[in-house]
N, C-alpha and C positions, 0 to 999 in steps of 0.2 A: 693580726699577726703579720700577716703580708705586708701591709701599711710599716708595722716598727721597722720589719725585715730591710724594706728598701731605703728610710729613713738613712737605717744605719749605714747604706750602701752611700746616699747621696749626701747627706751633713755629716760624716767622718772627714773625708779631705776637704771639701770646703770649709770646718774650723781649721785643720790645723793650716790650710795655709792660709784663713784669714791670720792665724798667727803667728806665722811665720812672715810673710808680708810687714806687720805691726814694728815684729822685731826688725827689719831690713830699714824701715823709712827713718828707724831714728838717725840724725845727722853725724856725718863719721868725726866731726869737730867735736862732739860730746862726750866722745867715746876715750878714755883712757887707754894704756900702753896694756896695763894689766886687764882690761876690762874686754879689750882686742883678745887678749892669749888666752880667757876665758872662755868669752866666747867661741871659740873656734875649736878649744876643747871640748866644752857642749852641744857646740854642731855635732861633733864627730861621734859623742855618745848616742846625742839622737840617731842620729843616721845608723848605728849599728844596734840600738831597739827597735828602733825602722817601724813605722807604720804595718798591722797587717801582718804581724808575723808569726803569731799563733796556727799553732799545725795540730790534726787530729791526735797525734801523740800526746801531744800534752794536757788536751780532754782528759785523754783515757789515763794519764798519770794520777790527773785529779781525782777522777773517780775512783783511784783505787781498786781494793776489791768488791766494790760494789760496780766494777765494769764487768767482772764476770756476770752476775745476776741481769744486767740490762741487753743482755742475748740470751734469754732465756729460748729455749729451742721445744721443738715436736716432730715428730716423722710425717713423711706424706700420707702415710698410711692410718693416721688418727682421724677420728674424727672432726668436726668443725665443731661443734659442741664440745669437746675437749679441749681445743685449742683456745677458745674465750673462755673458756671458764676457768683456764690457765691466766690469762690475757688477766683477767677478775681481779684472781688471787691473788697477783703480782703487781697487778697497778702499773702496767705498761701497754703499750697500744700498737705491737708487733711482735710476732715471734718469726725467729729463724728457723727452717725447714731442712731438715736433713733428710737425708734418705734412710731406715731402720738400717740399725750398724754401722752407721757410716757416721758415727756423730761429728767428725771431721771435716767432710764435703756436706756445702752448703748449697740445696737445691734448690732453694726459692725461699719465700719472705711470705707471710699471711697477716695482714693490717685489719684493724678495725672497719676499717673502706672496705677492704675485699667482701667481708662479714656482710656488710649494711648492701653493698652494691649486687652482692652475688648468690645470697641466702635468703637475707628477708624480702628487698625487692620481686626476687624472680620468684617469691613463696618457695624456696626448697625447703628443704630438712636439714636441719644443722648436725643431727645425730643421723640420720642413713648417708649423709653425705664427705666424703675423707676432704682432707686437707689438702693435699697433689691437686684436686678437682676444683680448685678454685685461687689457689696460692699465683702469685708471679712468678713466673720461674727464674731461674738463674740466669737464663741467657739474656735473661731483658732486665734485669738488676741493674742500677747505677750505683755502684760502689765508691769509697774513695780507698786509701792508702796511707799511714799513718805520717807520710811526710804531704800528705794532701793541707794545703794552707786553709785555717778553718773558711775563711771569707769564700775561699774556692768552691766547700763543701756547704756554704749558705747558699752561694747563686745553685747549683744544683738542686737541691733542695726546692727553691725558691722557682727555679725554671720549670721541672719534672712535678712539680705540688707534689711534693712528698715530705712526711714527716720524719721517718727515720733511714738510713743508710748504715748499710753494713762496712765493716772496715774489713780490709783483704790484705794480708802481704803473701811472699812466697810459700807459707805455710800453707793458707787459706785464711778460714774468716777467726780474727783475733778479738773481735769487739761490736759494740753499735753506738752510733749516737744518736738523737733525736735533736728538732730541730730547738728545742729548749735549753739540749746542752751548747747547741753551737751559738744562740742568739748571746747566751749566758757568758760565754767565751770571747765574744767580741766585745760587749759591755766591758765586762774586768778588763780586757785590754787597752778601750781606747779613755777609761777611769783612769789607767796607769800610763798613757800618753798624755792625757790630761796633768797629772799630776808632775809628767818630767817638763811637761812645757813650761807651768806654772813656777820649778824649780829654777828653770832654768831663766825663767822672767828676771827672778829675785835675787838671781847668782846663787843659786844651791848649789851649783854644782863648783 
């Protein structure tokens, strides 16, 4: 995953400006009057789809109402055994941490990691032991913001080895993504760079 992760980071702009380069060296004698005022139309649309412009908003668009469900939550006060067997049920690999009653403020985050590093490792008890007693807390959370640019929330991700990230506006926490929705996010988008470059080859536009 690391491997695609940084892939994506170092051969995105390397194609597009191997093609964009491509496009520049044909010779300006070849070029018609109409072929000029094309072009420089589809400059300008490129430049305003712009490389890299996908924002965690627009994750959390796609997902719909199944962005509710992918911040499934638990109080500090649960056990650890209830919290993965939530974890199970759900077929996700983090839950957000609230405080009892507070389902609003979000206290910390408990991963799959925590579980494996701080339960079976150290031989606890997953059932005598609460979730607070091993979660990361909120203060040391790396969050993004839903105008955070997805590529931004990959290197994060990507720097901190983390799989998921909570999203936070002025409210508090709105959402989560994982690092599956963001790798997935960047695909589709530079597929759809792809395709305007390609367009723009053939005079689609």
């Amino acid at each position: 995953m690391q491997g695609g992760i940084q892939a994506i980071f170092s051969h995105g702009n390397v194609f597009k400006n191997a093609v964009l380069r491509h496009m520049r060296v044909v010779p300006q004698a070849t070029r018609s009057l109409n072929f000029s005022r094309c072009e420089s139309a589809s400059a300008a649309r490129i430049e305003e789809h712009g490389f890299e412009s996908t924002k965690i908003s627009d994750i959390l668009t796609a997902k719909g109402k199944s962005a509710d469900g992918s911040w499934l939550w638990c109080t500090t006060e649960d056990t650890v055994y209830d919290a993965v067997k939530s974890m199970t049920q759900h077929n996700v690999g983090a839950l957000v941490v609230v405080k009892p009653g507070e389902h609003k403020s979000i206290a910390g985050i408990i991963t799959e990691r925590d579980y494996l590093r701080k339960i079976i490792v150290q031989g606890r008890s997953s059932k005598s032991t609460k979730v607070g007693d091993i979660m990361t807390e909120e203060n040391k959370l790396i969050t993004v913001t839903p105008d955070t640019k997805v590529l931004k929330a990959m290197q994060l991700m990507t720097d901190n080895r983390i799989r998921h990230i909570p999203v936070i506006n002025e409210g508090g926490m709105i959402g989560m993504v994982s690092i599956g929705d963001v790798v997935r996010a960047v695909v589709i988008e530079h597929r759809e760079e792809l395709n305007r470059l390609n367009a723009y080859i053939q005079g689609g536009y």
